[in-house]
C-alpha positions as CSV (number, residue, x, y, z in Angstrom):
1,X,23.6,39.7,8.9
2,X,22.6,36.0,8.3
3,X,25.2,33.9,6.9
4,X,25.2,31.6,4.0
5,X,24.5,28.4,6.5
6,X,21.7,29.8,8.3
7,X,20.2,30.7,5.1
8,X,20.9,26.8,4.0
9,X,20.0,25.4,7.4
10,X,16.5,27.4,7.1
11,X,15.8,26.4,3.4
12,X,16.5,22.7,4.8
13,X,13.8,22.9,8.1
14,X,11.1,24.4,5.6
15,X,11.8,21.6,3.3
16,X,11.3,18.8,5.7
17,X,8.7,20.6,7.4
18,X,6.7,21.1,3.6
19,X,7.7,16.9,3.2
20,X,6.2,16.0,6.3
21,X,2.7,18.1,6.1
22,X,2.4,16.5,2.4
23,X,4.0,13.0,2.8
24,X,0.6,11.1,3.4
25,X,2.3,7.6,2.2
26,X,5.4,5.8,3.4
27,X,8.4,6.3,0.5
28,X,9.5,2.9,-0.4
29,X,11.5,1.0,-3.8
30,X,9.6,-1.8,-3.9
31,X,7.7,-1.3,-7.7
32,X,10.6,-3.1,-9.6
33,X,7.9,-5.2,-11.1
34,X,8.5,-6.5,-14.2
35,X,5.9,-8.7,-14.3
36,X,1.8,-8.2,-13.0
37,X,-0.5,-11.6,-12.2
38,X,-4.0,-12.0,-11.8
39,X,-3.8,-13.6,-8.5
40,X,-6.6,-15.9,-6.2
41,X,-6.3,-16.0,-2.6
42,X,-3.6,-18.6,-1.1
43,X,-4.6,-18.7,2.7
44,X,-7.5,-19.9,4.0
45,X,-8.8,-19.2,7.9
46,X,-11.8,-21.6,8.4
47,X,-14.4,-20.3,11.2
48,X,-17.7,-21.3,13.2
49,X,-19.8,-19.0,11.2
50,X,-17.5,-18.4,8.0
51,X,-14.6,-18.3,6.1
52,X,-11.9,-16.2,5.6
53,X,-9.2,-15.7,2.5
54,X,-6.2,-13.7,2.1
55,X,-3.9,-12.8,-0.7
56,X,-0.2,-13.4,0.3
57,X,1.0,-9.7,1.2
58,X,4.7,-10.5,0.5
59,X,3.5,-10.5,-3.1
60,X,5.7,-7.8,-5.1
61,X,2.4,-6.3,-6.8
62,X,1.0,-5.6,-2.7
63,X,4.3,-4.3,-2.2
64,X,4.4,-2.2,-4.4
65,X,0.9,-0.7,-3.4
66,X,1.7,-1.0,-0.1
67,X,-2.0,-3.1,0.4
68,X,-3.2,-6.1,1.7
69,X,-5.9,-7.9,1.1
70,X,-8.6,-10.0,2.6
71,X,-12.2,-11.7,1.8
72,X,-14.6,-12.4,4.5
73,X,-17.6,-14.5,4.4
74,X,-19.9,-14.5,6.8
75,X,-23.0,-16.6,7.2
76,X,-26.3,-16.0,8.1
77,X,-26.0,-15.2,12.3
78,X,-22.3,-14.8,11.9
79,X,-21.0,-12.0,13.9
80,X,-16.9,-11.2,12.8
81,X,-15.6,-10.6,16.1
82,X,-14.9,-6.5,16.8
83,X,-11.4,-6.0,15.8
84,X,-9.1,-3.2,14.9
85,X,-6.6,-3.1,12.5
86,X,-3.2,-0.6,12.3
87,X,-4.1,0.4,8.8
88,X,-7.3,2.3,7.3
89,X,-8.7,-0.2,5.2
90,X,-12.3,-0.1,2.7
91,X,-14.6,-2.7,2.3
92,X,-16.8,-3.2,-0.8
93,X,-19.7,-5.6,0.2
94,X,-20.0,-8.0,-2.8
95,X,-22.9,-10.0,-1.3
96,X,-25.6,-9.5,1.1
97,X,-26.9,-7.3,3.8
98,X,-26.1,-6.9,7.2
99,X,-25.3,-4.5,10.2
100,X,-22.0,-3.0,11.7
101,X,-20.8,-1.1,14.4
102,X,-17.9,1.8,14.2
103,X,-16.7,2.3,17.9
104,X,-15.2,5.8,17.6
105,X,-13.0,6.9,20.7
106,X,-14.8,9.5,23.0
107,X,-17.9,9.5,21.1
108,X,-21.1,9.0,23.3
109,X,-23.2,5.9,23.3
110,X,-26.1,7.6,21.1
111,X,-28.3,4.7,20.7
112,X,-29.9,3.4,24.0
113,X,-33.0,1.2,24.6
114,X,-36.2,3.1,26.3
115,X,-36.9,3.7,30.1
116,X,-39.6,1.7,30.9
117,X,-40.2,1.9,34.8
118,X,-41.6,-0.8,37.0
119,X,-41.0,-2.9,34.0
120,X,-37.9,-4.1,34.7
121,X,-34.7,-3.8,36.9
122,X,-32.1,-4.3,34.7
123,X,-29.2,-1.5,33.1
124,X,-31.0,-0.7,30.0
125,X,-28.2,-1.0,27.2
126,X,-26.7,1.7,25.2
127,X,-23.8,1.5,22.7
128,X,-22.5,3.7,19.8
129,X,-24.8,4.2,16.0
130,X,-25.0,1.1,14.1
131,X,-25.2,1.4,10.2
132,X,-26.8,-1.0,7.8
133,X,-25.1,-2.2,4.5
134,X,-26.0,-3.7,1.3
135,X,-24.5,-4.8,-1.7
136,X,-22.7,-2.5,-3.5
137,X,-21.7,-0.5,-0.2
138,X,-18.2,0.9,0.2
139,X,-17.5,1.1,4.2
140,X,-14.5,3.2,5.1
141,X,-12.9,2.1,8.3
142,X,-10.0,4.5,10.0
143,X,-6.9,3.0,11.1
144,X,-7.0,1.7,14.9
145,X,-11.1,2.4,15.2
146,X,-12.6,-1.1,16.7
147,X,-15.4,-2.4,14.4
148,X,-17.8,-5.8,14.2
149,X,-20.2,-7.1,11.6
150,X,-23.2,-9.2,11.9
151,X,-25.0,-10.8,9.0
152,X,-28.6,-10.4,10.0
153,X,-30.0,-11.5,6.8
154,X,-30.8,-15.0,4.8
155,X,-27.7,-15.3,2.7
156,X,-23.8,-14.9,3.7
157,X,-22.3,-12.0,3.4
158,X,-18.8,-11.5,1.1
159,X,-17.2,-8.5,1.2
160,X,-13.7,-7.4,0.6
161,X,-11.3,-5.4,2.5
162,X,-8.0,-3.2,1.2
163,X,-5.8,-2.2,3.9
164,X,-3.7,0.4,3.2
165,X,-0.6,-0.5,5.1
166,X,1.7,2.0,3.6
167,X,-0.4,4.8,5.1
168,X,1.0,7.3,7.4
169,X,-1.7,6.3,9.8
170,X,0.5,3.2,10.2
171,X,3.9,3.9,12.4
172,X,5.1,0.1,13.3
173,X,7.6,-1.3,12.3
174,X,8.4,-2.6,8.9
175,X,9.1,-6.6,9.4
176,X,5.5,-8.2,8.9
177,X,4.7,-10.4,12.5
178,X,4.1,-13.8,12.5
179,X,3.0,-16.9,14.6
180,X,6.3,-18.3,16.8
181,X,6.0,-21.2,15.0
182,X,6.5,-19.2,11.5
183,X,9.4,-17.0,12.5
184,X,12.2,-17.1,9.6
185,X,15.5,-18.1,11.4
186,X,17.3,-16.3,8.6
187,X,17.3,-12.6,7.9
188,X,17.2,-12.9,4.2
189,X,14.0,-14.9,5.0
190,X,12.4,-11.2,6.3
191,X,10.9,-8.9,3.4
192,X,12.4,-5.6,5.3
193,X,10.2,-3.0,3.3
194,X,6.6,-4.8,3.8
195,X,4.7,-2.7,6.9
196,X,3.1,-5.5,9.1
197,X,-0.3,-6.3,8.3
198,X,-1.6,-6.0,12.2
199,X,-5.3,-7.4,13.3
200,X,-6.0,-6.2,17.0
201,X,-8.9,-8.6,18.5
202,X,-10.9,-7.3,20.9
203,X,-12.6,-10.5,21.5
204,X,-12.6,-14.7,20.5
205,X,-9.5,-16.4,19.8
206,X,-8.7,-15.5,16.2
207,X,-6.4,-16.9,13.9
208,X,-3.7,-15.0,11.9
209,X,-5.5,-14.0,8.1
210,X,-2.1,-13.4,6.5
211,X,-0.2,-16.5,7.2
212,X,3.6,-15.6,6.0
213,X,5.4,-18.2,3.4
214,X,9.0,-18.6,3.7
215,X,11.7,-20.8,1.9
216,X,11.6,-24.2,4.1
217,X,14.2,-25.8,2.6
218,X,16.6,-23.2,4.4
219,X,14.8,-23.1,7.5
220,X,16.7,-25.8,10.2
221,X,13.6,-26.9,11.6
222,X,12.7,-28.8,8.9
223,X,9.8,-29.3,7.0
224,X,6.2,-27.6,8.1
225,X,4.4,-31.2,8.4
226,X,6.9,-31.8,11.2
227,X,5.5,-28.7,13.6
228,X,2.6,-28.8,15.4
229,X,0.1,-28.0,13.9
230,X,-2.1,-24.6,13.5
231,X,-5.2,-25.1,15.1
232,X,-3.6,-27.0,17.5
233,X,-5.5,-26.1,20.7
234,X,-2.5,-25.7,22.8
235,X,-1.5,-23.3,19.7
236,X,-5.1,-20.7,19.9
237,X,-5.3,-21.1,23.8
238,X,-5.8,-17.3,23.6
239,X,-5.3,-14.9,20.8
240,X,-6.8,-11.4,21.7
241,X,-5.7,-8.3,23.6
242,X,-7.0,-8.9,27.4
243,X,-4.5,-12.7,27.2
244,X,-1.5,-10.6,28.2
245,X,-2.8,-8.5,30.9
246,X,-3.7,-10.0,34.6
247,X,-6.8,-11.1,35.3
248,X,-6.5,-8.8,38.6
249,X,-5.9,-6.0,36.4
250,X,-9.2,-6.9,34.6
251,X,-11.1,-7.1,37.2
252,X,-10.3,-3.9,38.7
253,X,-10.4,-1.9,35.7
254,X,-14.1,-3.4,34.9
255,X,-15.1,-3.8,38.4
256,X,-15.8,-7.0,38.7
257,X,-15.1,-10.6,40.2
258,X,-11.8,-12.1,38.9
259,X,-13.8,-15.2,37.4
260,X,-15.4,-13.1,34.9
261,X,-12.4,-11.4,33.8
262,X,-10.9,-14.6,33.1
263,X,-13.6,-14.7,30.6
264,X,-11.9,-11.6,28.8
265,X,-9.4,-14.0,27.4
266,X,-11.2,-16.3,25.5
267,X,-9.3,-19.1,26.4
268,X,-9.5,-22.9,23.7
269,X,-12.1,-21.0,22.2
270,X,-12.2,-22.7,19.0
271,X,-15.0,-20.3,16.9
272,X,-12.4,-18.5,15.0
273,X,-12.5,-15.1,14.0
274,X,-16.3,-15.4,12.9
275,X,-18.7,-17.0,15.3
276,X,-22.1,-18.1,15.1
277,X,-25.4,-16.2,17.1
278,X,-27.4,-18.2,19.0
279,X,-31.1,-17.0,18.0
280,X,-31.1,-13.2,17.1
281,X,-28.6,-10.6,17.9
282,X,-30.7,-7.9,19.9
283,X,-29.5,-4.3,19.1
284,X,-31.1,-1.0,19.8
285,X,-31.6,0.2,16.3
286,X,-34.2,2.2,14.3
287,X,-36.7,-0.1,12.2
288,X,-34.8,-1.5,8.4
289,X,-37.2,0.6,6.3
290,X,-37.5,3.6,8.3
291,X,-33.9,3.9,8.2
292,X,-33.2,3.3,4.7
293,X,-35.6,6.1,3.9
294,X,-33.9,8.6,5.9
295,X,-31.0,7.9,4.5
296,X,-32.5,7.9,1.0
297,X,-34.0,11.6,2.0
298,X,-30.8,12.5,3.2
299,X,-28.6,12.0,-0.1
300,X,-31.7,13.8,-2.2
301,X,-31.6,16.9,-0.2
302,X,-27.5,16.7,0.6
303,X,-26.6,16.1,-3.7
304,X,-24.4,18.5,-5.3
305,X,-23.4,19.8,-1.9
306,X,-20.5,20.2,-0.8
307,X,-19.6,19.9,3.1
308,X,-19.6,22.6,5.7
309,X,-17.7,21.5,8.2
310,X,-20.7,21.6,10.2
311,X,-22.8,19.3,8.7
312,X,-20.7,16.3,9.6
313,X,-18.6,15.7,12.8
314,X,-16.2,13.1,13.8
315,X,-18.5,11.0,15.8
316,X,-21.1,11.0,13.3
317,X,-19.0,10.9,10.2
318,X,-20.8,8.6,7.3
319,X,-18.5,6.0,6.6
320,X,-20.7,3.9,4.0
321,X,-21.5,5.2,0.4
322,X,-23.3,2.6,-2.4
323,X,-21.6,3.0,-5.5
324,X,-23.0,-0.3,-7.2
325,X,-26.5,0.9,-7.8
326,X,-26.7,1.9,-11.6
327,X,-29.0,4.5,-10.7
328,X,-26.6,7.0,-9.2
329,X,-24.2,6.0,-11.6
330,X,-21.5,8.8,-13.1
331,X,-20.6,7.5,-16.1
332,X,-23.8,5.5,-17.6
333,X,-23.9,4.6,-21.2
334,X,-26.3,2.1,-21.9
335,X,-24.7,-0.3,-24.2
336,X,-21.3,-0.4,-22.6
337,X,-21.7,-0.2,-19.0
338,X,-21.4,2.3,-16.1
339,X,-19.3,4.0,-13.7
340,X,-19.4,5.2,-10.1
341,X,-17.0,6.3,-7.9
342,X,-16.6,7.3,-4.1
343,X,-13.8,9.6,-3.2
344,X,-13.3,12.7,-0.5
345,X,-16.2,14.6,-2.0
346,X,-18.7,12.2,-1.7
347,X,-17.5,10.5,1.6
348,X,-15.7,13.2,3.5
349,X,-14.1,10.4,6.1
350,X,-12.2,9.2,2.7
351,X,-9.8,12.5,3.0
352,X,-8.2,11.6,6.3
353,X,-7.5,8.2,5.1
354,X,-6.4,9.0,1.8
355,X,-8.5,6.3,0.1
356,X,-11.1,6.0,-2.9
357,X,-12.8,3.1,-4.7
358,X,-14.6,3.0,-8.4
359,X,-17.2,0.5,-9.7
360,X,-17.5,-0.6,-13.0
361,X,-19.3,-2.6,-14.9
362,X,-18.3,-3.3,-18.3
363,X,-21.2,-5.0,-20.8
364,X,-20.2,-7.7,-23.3
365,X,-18.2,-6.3,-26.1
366,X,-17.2,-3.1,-24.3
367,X,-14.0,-1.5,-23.9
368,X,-12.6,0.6,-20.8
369,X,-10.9,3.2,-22.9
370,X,-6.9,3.3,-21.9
371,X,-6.4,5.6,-19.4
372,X,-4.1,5.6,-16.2
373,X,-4.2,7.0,-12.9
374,X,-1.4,9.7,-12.2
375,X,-1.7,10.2,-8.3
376,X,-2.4,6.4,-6.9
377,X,-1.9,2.6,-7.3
378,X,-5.3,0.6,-8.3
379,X,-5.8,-2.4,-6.8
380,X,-9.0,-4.3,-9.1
381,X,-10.8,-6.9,-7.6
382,X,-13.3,-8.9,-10.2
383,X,-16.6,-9.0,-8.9
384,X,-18.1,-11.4,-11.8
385,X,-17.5,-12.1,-15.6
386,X,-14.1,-11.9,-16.9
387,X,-12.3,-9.7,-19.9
388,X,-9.2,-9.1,-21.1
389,X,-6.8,-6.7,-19.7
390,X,-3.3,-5.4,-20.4
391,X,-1.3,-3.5,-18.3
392,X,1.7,-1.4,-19.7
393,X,4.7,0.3,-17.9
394,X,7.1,3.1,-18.6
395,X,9.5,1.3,-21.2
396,X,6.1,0.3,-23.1
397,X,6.2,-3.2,-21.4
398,X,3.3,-5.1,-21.6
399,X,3.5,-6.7,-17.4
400,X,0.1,-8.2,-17.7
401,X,-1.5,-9.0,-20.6
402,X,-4.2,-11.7,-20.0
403,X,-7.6,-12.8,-18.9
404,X,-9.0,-11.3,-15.2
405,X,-12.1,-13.5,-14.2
406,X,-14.4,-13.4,-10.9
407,X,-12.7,-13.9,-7.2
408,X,-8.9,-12.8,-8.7
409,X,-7.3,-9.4,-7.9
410,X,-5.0,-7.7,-10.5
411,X,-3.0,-4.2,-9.3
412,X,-2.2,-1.3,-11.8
413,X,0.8,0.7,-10.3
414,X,0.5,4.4,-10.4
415,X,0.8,5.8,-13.9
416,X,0.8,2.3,-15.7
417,X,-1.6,2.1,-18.5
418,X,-4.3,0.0,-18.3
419,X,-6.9,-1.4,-21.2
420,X,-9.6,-3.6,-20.7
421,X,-11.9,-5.6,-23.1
422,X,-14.8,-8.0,-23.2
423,X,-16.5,-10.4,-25.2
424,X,-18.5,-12.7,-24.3
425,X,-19.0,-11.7,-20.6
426,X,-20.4,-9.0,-18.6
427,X,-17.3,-8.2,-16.3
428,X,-18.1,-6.3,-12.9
429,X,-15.2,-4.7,-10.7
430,X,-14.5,-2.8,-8.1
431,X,-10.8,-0.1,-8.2
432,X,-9.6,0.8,-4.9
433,X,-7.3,3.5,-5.3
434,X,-4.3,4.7,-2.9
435,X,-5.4,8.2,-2.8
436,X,-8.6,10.2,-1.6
437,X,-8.9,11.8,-5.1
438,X,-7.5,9.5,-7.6
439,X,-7.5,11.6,-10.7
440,X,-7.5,9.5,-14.0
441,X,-5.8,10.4,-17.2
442,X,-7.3,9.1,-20.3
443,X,-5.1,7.8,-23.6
444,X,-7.8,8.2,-25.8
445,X,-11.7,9.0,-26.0
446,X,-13.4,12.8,-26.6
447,X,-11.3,14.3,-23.1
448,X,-8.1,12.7,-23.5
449,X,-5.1,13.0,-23.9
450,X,-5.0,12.6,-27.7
451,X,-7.9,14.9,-27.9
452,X,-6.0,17.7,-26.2
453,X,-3.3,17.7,-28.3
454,X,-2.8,19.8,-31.6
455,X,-3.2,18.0,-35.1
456,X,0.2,19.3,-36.6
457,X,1.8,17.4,-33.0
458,X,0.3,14.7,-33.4
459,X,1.0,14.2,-37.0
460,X,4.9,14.7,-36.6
461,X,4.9,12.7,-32.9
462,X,3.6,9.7,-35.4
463,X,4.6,10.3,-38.8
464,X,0.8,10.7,-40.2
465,X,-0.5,12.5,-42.5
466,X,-2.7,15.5,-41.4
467,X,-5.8,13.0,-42.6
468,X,-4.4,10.4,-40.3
469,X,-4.1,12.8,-37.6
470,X,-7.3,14.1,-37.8
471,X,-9.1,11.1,-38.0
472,X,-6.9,9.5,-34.7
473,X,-7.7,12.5,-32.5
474,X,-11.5,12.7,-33.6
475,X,-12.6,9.6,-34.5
476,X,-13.7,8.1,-31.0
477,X,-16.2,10.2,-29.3
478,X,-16.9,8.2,-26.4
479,X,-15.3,9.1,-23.0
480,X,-14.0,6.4,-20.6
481,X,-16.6,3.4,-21.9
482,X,-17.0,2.5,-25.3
483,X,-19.1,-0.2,-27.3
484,X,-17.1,-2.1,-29.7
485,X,-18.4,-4.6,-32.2
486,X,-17.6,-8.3,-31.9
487,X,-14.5,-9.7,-33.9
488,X,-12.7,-12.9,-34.6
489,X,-9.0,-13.0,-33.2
490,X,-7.3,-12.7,-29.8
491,X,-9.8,-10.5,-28.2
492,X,-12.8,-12.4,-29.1
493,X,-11.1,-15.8,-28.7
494,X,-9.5,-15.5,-25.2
């Protein structure tokens, strides 16, 4: 007969076996935030071809998201160096069109220039599917999958990138890595719950994106202007992965001459992270238009369906979905804005990484009904325009009440309510969410909360008449977006 502890130590493996199938996202304590701000990016990474700008990830908000964030721009014949990174990560492309190249482990090279004999001698080249992007693209890149970009158009290319750090998909360690030159000497220097932010280059000599900040008025080395300094050549004499293994290795493994191996390492390249094409970058890929109409076809015959299974396998898996053309939009009303969102349905890749993203536009004098999202952290990164947002915790705390404008990033911990308002300006964002289906919860608006809820409750809940009650739960019968008519005060004054 089974004893009481076998019967406790088998309830205890089934509940740590239930934990670790569902557990998708790293526990941590880090949302003690009090207090939410609309913050701009405070590091800089200058490059041949570009620029790039990060948001400090020691910030509590990130933390408490368990994101990063980073803003590339790349200019015309700028190719971002193929990288990989320890987190998944999405990329909304503000600006701009371009190519890029997923380089999926064990998948075959499926895109190979023609046979042409007698023409010439030479290995024709072959290399994994290349996708285009546009504005308005979400890309979804899994954690530790090597990618590139190249900006094959006329104007640069902005995008920005959310990397999900607190993801299960990342196992290292949780002290952030820094330069030698920015190690804290102290431990209370360290911020012990952040996950390190890791980017793994392939290639070039790349500079770190998130720069840590410390207290230097404790650190013994005194003050930064003293150190050598960043860019210092004898600082970025090589940066990427083949600098730490032997050039006879190299050569071996590639099967070639030990001189061209040396190559590998990139060393006192000084490009940065985004370097510049000489000419045109020659890929085997189908012709712009052709391509865009297949894919057009394809999304017209594949809407409304769900996938098979079969339809879709790992090495061909769609990682790019627009959701800033108004046309497909899912939410579209005409005088307040619209709304489209890519999730796990729409982008089956999205479920593995536990991801999603939302764009919104919201027209001048336009409200985003208050609603909150009960399953993930947003992270909302302003796209143009500006409006007025308040964000409200669990003790009916306003932790952000203020103005969001173009180029800032605000985040909206999970199950915070969140309001937003315009006047004057037409304000354009983009949400990324910590979860593959982030399910939103409206406060108010014809499927909300309010709505759901019987008169005689919500007459006692907030001492109305049955009138009052009546005329609170039915009077709005707009869901999510609303049109609101200009008036003085705060709103329209801020």
């Amino acid at each position: 007969m089974a004893t009481p502890h076998c019967f406790f130590i088998l309830s205890l493996s089934l509940l740590l076996l239930f934990h670790g199938s569902f557990s998708l996202r790293q526990p941590r304590d880090e949302c003690q935030v009090d207090r939410i701000n609309a913050l701009e990016p405070d590091n800089r990474v200058e490059c041949e071809a570009g620029v790039i700008d990060s948001w400090n990830p020691n910030e509590d908000q990130f933390q408490c998201a368990g994101v990063a964030v980073v803003r590339w721009t790349i200019e015309p014949r700028g190719l971002l160096l193929p990288s990989y990174s320890n987190a998944p990560q999405l990329v909304y492309i503000v600006r701009g069109r371009g190519v890029t190249g997923i380089s999926f482990a064990g998948c075959p090279e499926t895109f190979q220039e023609s046979q042409q004999p007698g023409v010439s001698t030479r290995v024709q080249d072959k290399h994994q599917k290349i996708r285009r992007f546009r504005q308005g693209d979400i890309i979804a890149i899994p954690a530790g999958v090597p990618h590139w970009c190249y900006n094959d158009g006329n104007e640069p290319v902005v995008a920005v990138s959310v990397l999900d750090v607190h993801n299960g998909a990342n196992q290292l360690d949780m002290n952030p890595r820094v330069r030698d030159d920015q190690i804290p000497l102290s431990i209370y220097e360290i911020p012990t719950k952040f996950k390190v932010v890791g980017h793994f280059y392939v290639a070039g000599n790349p500079e770190d994106m998130f720069r840590q900040r410390f207290d230097e008025t404790r650190d013994p080395r005194g003050p930064r202007e003293t150190r050598r300094p960043f860019m210092e050549p004898t600082q970025r004499e090589c940066n990427n992965l083949f600098c730490g293994m032997d050039t006879r290795f190299l050569a071996e493994a590639f099967n070639v001459n030990e001189q061209l191996a040396r190559k590998l390492r990139n060393e006192n390249d000084v490009r940065g992270n985004i370097v510049r094409v000489e000419g045109n970058l020659q890929l085997v890929r189908p012709p712009r238009t052709q391509q865009e109409r297949q894919e057009q076809l394809q999304r017209e015959r594949g809407f409304g369906r769900r996938p098979n299974g079969l339809e879709e396998t790992y090495c061909s898996a769609r990682i790019i979905e627009n959701i800033g053309d108004p046309t497909r939009a899912d939410v579209f009303v005409p005088e307040a804005g619209h709304v489209r969102t890519v999730n796990s349905h729409n982008l089956p890749i999205l479920e593995r990484m536990q991801l999603s993203a939302s764009h919104v536009v919201l027209r001048d004098n336009s409200v985003r009904l208050p609603h909150l999202h009960m399953n993930a952290h947003s992270l909302l990164y302003a796209v143009r325009g500006q409006a007025q947002v308040q964000v409200v915790d669990e003790n009916g705390n306003a932790v952000f009440d203020g103005n969001v404008r173009e180029g800032q990033v605000l985040t909206v911990p999970q199950n915070f309510a969140v309001v937003k308002r315009t006047d004057r300006d037409v304000f354009e964002y983009v949400a990324f969410k910590t979860n593959d289906n982030a399910m939103t919860n409206d406060l108010a608006g014809r499927a909300s909360t309010m709505s759901a809820l019987p008169v005689e409750v919500i007459a006692t809940a907030y001492r109305l008449s049955l009138e009052d009650a009546r005329r609170l739960k039915f009077a709005t019968h707009e869901t999510t977006l609303k049109s609101v008519r200009p008036r003085p005060g705060r709103w329209a004054d801020a």
